[in-house]
C-alpha positions as CSV (number, residue, x, y, z in Angstrom):
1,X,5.7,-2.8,2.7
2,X,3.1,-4.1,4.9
3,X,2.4,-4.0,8.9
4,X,2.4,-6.8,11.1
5,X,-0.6,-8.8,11.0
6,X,-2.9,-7.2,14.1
7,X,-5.7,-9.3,15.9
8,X,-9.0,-7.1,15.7
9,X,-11.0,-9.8,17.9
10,X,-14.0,-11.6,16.4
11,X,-11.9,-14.1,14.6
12,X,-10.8,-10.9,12.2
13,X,-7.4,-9.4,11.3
14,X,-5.9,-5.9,10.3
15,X,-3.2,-4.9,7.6
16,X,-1.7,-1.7,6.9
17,X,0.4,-1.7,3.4
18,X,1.9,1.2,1.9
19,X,3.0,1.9,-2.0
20,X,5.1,3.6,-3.9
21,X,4.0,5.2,-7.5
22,X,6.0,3.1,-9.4
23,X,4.4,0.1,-7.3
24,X,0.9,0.8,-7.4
25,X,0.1,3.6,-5.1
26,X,-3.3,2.9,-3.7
27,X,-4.3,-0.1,-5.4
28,X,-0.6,-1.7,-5.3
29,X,-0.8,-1.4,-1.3
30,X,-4.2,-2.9,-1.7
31,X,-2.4,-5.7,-3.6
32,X,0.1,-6.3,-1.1
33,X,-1.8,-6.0,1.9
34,X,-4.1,-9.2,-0.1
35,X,-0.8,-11.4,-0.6
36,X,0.5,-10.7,2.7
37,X,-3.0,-11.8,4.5
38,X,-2.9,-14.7,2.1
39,X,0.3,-15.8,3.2
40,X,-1.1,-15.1,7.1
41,X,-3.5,-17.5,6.4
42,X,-1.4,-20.4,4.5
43,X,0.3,-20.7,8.0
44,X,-3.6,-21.1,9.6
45,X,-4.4,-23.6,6.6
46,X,-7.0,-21.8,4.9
47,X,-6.9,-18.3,2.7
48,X,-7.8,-14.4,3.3
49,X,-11.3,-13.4,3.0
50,X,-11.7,-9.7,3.3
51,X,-14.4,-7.8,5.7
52,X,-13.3,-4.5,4.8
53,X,-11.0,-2.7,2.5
54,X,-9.7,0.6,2.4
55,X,-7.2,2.8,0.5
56,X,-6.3,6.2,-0.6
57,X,-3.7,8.1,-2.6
58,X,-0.5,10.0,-0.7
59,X,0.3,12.8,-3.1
60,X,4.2,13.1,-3.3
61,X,5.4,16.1,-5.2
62,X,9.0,17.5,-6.1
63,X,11.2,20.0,-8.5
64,X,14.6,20.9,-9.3
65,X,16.4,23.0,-11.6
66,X,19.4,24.4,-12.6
67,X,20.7,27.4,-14.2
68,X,24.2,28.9,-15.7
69,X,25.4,31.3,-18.2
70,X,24.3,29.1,-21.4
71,X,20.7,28.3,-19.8
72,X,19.2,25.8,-17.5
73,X,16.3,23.9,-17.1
74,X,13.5,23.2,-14.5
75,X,11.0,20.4,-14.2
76,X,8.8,18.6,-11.4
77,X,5.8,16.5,-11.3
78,X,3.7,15.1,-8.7
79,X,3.3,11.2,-7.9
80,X,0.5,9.2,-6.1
81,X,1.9,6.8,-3.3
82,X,-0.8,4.7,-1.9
83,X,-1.5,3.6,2.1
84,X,-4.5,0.5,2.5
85,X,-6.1,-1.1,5.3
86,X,-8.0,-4.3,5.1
87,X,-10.1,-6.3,7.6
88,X,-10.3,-9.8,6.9
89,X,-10.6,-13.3,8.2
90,X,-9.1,-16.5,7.2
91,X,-11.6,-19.2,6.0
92,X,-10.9,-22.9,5.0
């Protein structure tokens, strides 16, 4: 999932993408954010060329269990999500 395309002056654009673990985290929002400025820049005639790039992990965590007379069981585990921002401009 990526942000509109936002016009950071000096001829260069900013997207936001986010990502969830079983897309990437960090460095699947840093691969979506790339295709979407791509496909920005096919409509401008030329391709993405990135200023700046910048990502990090979102830790998601979660556990559940349940119990009755014969036993139960508990488990958990803790995912990385990923957010990225990229500068970039589009070049011919």
């Amino acid at each position: 999932m990526t942000s509109d395309v936002m016009d950071a002056g000096d001829g260069t654009y900013v997207i936001q993408a986010a990502a969830s673990p079983i897309r990437g985290g960090a460095a699947g929002a840093t691969q979506v954010a790339f295709k979407d400025a791509n496909k920005f820049c096919l409509g401008k005639g030329g391709h993405a060329i990135v200023v700046a790039a910048n990502s990090q992990p979102v830790y998601q965590s979660s556990f559940g269990g349940a119990f009755n007379a014969q036993g139960g069981s508990f488990g958990g585990g803790t995912f990385a999500a990923g957010n990225a921002a990229m500068r970039f401009r589009c070049g011919s």
